[in-house]
Every structure is written in C-alpha cells, then in structure tokens.
C-alpha positions in Angstrom: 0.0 0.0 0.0 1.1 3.5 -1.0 -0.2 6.8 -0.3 0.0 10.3 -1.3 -1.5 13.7 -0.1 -1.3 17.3 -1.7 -3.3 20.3 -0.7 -5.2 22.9 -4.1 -6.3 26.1 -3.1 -8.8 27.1 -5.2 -9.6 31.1 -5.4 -12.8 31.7 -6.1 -15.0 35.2 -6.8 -18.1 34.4 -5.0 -21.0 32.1 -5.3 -21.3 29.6 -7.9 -19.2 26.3 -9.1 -15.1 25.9 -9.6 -14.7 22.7 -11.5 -11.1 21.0 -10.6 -11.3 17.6 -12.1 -7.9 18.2 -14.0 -6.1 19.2 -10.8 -7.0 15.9 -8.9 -6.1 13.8 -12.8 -2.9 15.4 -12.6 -2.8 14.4 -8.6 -3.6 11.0 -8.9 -1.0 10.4 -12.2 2.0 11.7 -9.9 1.2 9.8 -7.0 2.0 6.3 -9.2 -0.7 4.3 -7.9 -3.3 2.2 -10.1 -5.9 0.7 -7.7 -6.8 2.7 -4.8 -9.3 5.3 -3.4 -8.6 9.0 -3.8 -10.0 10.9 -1.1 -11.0 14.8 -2.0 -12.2 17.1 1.4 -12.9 20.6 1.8 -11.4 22.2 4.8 -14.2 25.1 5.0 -17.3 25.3 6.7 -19.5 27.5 3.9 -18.8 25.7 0.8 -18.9 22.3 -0.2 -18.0 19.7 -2.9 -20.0 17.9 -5.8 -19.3 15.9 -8.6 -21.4 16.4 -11.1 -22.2 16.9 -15.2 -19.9 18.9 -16.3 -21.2 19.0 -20.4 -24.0 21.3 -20.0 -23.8 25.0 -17.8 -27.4 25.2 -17.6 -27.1 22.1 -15.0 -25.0 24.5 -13.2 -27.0 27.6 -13.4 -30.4 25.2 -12.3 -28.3 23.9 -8.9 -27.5 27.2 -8.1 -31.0 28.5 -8.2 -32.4 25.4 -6.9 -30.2 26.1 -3.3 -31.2 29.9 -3.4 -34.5 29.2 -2.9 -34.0 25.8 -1.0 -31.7 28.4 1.7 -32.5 31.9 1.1 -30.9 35.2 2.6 -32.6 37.4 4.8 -34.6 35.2 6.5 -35.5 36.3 10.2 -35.2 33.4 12.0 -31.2 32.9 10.9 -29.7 34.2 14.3 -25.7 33.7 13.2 -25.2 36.8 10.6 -21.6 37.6 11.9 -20.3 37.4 8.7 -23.3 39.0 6.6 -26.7 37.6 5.0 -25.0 34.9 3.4 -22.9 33.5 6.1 -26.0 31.2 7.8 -27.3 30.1 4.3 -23.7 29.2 3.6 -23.4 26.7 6.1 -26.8 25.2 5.9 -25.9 24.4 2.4 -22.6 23.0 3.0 -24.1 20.6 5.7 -27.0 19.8 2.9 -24.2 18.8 0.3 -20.7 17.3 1.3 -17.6 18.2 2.6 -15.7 14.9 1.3 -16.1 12.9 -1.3 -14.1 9.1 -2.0 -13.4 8.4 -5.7 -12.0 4.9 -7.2 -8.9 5.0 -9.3 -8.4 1.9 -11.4 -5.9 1.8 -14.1 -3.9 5.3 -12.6 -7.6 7.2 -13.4 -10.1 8.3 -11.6 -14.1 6.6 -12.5 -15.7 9.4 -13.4 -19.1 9.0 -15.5 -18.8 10.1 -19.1 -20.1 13.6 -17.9 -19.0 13.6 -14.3 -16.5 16.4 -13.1 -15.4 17.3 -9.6 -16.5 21.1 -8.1 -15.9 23.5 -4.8 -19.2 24.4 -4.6 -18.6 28.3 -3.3 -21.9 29.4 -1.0 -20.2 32.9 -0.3 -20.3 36.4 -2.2 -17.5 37.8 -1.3 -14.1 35.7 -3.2 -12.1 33.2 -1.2 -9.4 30.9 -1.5 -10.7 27.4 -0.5 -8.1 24.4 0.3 -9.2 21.0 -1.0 -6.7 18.1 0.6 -6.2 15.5 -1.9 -5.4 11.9 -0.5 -5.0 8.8 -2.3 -4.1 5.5 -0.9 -3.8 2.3 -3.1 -1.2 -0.1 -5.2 1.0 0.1 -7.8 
C-alpha cells in the first residue's frame, strides 16, 4: 500500500461552481498508484463539494438556483449573521451537500461517469481561497 497527499487552493470570486477535475487527474497520475481510493475534502465550513455533469452549464446555473431558494438570505429566524446575509445560508448548504467525497482510481484514473466532473461548490459572495486536501491510498 502506498499513499500520497497534496493540498489545491482554489480562489474563487463568489458564489457559484469551480470545476477542478484536471487538478485531482494530474494528482492521482503523480502519486503512481493504479488501484486505490482518492479521497477529496474541503477544509471550509460555507462551501462544499459535488461531482457532477460537467457537459452542459445550464445544470450548473439550475443547482444554483435550486439552493437559493432551498436556503435563502434574509430570513429572520437565521440568528448567526456575523459574517453578513450569506454567512447562515452558507453553512446550511454546506451541511445539505458534502464536505468529502471518495473516488475509485483503477488503471492510474479516476471513475468518473462520461459527464461527471469534480466542483468546490462556493456558498459565499465575497471571493475566497478554499483548500481542497487530496489523499490517495492504493497499489502500484
């Protein structure tokens, strides 16, 4: 058994979806290992990740509306607004989604689905730079 970790930060410039499914290809091809499970986790508390299509934008633009109306701003009974109108409804949607995510490698790949892609999922306005730790463990 082998294993190998890296950390991405990922900037982003406010709310939406920051696809990084080359970064964690390029991850798991320097870490030399064909059969294994690559973990991905989000060391943040208001966004999360998804792996999703990645062929069509409109899926994107539909998820995004889909959670602002799921978890809205504004809403009176949100009591932790330290941060702004955002900062509640950022971490109810990061504890509705997920904060890690296992992926199979076989072959020195990861199984994605034809379509599939790997995304921070950013719940804040105001631009961040998120860590994502990679982590693979597997054989040769």
């Amino acid at each position: 058994m082998q294993q190998a970790i890296d950390t991405l930060t990922i900037p982003t410039q406010g709310q939406g979806f920051y696809e990084f499914t080359e970064a964690l290809r390029a991850f798991i091809s320097t870490a030399d290992i064909a059969t294994g499970l690559a973990t991905v986790f989000v060391r943040h508390t208001s966004c999360s990740l998804l792996i999703q299509e990645n062929a069509d934008v409109d899926v994107q633009t539909d998820l995004a509306g889909f959670f602002a109306r799921l978890v809205p701003e504004g809403v009176e009974w949100l009591v932790h607004t330290a941060e702004g109108l955002d900062d509640m409804p950022a971490h109810i949607k990061a504890a509705l989604t997920q904060t890690s995510i296992g992926i199979p490698v076989i072959e020195g790949q990861p199984v994605f689905g034809t379509w599939q892609g790997i995304y921070l999922f950013e719940h804040r306005h105001r631009p961040h730079r998120r860590e994502v730790v990679l982590h693979i463990l597997g054989d040769r």
